[in-house]
N, C-alpha and C positions, 0 to 999 in steps of 0.2 A: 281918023284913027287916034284911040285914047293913045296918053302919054301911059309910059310905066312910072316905076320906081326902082333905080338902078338896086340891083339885089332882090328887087321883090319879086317872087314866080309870078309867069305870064298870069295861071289861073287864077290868079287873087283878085283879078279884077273883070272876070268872067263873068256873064251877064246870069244872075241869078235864076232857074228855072222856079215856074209857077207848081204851084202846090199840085200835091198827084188828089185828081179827083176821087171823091170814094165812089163806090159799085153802085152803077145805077139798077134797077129793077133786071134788066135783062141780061146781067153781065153776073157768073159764077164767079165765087167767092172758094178757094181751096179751106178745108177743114176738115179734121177727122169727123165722119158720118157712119151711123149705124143704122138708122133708119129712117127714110126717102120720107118727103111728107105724102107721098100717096102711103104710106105705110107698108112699105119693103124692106124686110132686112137685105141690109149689104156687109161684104166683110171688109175690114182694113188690116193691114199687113202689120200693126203696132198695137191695137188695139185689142179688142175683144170684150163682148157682154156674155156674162159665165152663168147669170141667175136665168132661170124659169118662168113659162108665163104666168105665175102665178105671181111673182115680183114684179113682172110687167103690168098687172092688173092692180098690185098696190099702188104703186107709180102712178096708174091712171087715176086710181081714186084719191090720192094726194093731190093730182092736178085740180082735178074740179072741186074740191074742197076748198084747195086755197083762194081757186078762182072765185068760186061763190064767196070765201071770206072777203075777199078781195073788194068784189060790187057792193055788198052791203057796207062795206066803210065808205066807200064812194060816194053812196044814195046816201048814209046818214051825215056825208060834210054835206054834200046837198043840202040838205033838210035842216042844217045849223048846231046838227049835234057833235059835230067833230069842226075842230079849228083849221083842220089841214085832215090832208092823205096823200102819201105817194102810193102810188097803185104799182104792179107790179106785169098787169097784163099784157102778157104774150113772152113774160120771161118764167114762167113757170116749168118751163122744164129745166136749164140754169142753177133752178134753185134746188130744184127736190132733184132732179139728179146727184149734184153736189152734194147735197145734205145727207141724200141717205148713202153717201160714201164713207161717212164719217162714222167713227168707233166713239163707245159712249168716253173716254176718255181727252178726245180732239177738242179743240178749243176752237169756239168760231167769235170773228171781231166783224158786227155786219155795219153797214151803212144804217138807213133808216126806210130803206126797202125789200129787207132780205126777210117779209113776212111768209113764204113758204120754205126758206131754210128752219126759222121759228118754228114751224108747223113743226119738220121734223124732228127738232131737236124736243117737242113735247113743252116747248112754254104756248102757256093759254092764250087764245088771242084776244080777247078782253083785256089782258095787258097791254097789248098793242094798243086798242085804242084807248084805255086810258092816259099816254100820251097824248097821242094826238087830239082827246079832248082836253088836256090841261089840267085832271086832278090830281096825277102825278108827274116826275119825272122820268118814268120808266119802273114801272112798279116790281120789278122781277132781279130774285139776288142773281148775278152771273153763274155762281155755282152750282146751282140748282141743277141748270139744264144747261152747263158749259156754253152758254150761250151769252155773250155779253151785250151791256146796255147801246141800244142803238145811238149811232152816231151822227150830229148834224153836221158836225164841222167840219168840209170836205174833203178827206183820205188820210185824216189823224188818225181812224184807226187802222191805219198799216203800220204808222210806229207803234201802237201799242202790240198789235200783231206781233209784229218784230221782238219787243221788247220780251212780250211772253214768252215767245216761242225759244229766246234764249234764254229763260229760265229752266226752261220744259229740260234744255241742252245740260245745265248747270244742276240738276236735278237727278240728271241718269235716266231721266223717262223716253230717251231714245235710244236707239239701236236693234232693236227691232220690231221688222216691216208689222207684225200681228199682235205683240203686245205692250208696243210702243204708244206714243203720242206725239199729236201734230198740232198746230193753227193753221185755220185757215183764214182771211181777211178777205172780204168783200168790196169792192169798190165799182166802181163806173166810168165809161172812158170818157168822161169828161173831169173827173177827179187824177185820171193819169199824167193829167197836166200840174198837177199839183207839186211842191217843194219836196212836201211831205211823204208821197207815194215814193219819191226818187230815192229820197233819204232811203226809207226804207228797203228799198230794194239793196243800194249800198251798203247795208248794216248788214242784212240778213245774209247777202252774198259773201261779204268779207268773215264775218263770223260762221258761216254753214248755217243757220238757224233752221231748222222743221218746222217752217212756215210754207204754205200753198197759197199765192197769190192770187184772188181770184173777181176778174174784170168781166164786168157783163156788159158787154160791148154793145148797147142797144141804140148804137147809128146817132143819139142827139145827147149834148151834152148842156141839158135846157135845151134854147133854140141855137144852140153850136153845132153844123154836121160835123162827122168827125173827120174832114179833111182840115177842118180850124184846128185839130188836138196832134196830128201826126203826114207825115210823109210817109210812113213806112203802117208796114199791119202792125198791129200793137203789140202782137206776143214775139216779133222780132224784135222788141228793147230789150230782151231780156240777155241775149246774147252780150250787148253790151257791157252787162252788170255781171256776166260770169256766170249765168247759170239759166238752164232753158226753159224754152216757152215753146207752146203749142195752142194752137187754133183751133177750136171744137166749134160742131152747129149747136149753138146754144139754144135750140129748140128740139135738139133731138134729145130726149131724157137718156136713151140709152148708151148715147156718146158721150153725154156729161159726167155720167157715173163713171164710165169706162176710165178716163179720163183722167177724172180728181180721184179717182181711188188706186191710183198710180202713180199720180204726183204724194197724194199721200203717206203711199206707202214708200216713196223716195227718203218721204221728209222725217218719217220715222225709225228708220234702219241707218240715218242719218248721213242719206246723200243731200242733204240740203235745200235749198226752195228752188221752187216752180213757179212759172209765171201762166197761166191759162186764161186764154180771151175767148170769152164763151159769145161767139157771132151770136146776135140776137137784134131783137127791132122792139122798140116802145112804142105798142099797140097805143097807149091811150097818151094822157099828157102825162109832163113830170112830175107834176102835183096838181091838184085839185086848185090851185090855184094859177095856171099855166093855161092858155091856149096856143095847141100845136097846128090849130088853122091858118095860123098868121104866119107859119115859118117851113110849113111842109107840105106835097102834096099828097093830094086823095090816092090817086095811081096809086105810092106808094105803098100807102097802109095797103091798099085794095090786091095789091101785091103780094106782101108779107101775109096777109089773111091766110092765102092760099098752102103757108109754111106754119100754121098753126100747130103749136106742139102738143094740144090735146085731139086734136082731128088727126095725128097722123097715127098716135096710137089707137087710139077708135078703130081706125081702120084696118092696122092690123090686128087685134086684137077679135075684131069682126068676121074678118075675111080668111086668118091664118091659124089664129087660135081657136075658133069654134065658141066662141063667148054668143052666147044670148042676148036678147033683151032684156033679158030678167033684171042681168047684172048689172045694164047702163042707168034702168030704172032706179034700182037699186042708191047706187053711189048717186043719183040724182036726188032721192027723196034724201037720202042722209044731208045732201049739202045744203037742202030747204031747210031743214029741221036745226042745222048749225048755225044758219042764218039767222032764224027766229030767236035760238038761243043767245044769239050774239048780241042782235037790237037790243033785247028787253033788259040784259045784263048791262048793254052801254046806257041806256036809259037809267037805271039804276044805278049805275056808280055813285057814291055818295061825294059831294062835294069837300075840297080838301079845308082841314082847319089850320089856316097859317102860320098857327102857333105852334104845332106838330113840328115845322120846318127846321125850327129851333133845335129840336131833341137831335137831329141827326147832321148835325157838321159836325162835333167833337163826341169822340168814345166816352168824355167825361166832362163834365157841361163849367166853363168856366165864368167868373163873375162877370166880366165883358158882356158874355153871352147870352146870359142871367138878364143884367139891364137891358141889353137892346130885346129880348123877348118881354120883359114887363112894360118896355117900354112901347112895343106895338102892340100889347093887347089891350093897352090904355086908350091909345088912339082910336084900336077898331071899335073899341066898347063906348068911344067919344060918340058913333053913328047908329046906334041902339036906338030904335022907335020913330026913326026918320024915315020906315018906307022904304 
């Protein structure tokens, strides 16, 4: 029998319990659900999808768009024309759920995976990969399409999230839920481990800020399962910080929406942020330069497959709504035809002139600035005619 320490409670030296394992393949997971992957509507008592199957049908042809955007950046890192990709498949409903919750005024802060949030917010995706091939660095102004430049550095932009979203406050552009405005911020449950994520939750909490915190919880964080990231389900931290979270199937598009466009409409009438952990599973690796063989198994994926969030609308969409083949055809030749557009454009991107680089650090170019540009055009122009 251990010794104490006079004064010190017994339980202080309680034997530590082992991490709570995450869900394996056969064990349910609680979250708000709207539609079963056999493709069933069910109802939930907080929730509710208020649009038509005609929005249902948008939704779906969002999905396989982005999905096809998706494999063709894939194939072309393959193929040497892209430096990287993070892929995004099997969290496509996540995205465009979320996304088209969003009013053209909302500000989204994403990771450097939220290519089907992109989709809806209307930035090209040729922009996308002229990152990740390296002739720019994010070629798209944020204001364009309120959508800001993607983020490597992982869960910085939940302060900037943060930061805006208390400007949004300090501006008057909240208080109300329809012609207000909000942020939302994107991140990964492996990034909820971060300093930075925490900060921000503590900011935007203490301050109220009209930010919508939004975690796509896709089970690995790299090769980290997410019982490395937490003891508890993730949108229970929220509670701690003062302000609530909720758990959605992050494959059901029609829970996503439901969802975030009620945290949203919290964040704009100016109840303050939201914490949503959109359950999901990363079909493929975490980047194009990751293999998830070495750290997961097959079962798995082979599992998750069966909760696909483009087959589940398919299916209703097939069997409830009276949709043809026409249609599925349809949205499938479109998303050939964006592919081929996509290649020949990434193939074309013109390569960047480094000299360019220069013009855009300062609004007004200073002598500094001046010499170290003459000073590397000197240099490059030193390797002129060597091949």
């Amino acid at each position: 029998m251990s010794e104490s320490v006079p004064g010190t409670p017994p339980e202080v030296f309680a034997p530590v319990e082992a991490p709570v394992s995450p869900p394996q393949a056969s064990e349910e997971v609680e979250f708000v659900q709207l539609l079963t992957p056999e493709g069933e509507r069910v109802e939930n008592p907080d929730y509710s999808f208020d649009l038509d199957d005609e929005a249902i049908k948008g939704f779906y042809r969002d999905m396989v768009l982005v999905r096809r955007i998706d494999a063709e950046a894939t194939a072309l890192q393959r193929q040497g024309e892209l430096g990287l990709w993070a892929s995004l498949l099997g969290q496509e409903a996540a995205q465009i759920g979320s996304g088209r919750a969003l009013n053209d005024r909302d500000m989204v802060f994403p990771t450097y995976r939220e290519h089907g949030v992109a989709w809806c917010q209307g930035v090209d995706p040729l922009r996308l990969l002229g990152l990740f091939r390296g002739v720019d660095q994010g070629g798209w102004d944020p204001k364009d399409n309120n959508f800001h430049l993607y983020t490597i550095v992982i869960g910085a932009q939940t302060l900037h999230a943060t930061g805006y979203a208390m400007g949004q406050q300090r501006d008057h552009a909240i208080g109300d839920a329809e012609s207000g405005e909000a942020t939302i911020a994107y991140f990964g449950d492996g990034a909820s481990s971060q300093g930075d994520v925490n900060e921000a939750f503590i900011w935007s909490s203490v301050f109220n800020a009209p930010v919508v915190f939004f975690c796509q919880n896709n089970q690995w964080a790299i090769s980290e399962p997410i019982d490395r990231q937490t003891r508890i389900p993730l949108y229970q931290r929220a509670a701690g910080f003062g302000f609530p979270g909720v758990r959605v199937d992050g494959n059901d598009v029609l829970a996503t929406y439901a969802v975030t466009q009620q945290a949203l409409k919290r964040a704009r009438e100016g109840s303050g942020p939201t914490l949503i952990e959109a359950y999901t599973y990363r079909m493929g690796a975490h980047t194009t330069s990751d293999d998830p063989t070495k750290y997961r198994l097959n079962e798995d994926l082979e599992h998750w497959k069966l909760k696909d969030p483009i087959e589940r609308v398919h299916a209703y969409l097939a069997r409830h709504a009276g949709i043809d083949h026409d249609f599925f055809d349809e949205v499938e030749a479109e998303a050939d035809k964006i592919a081929a557009v996509l290649r020949a454009g990434c193939l074309a991107l013109p390569e960047p002139m480094l000299t360019d680089f220069f013009q855009h650090v300062y609004v007004e170019e200073t002598p500094q600035l001046a010499e170290q540009r003459d000073q590397y055009a000197a240099y490059a122009a030193s390797f002129e005619g060597e091949g």
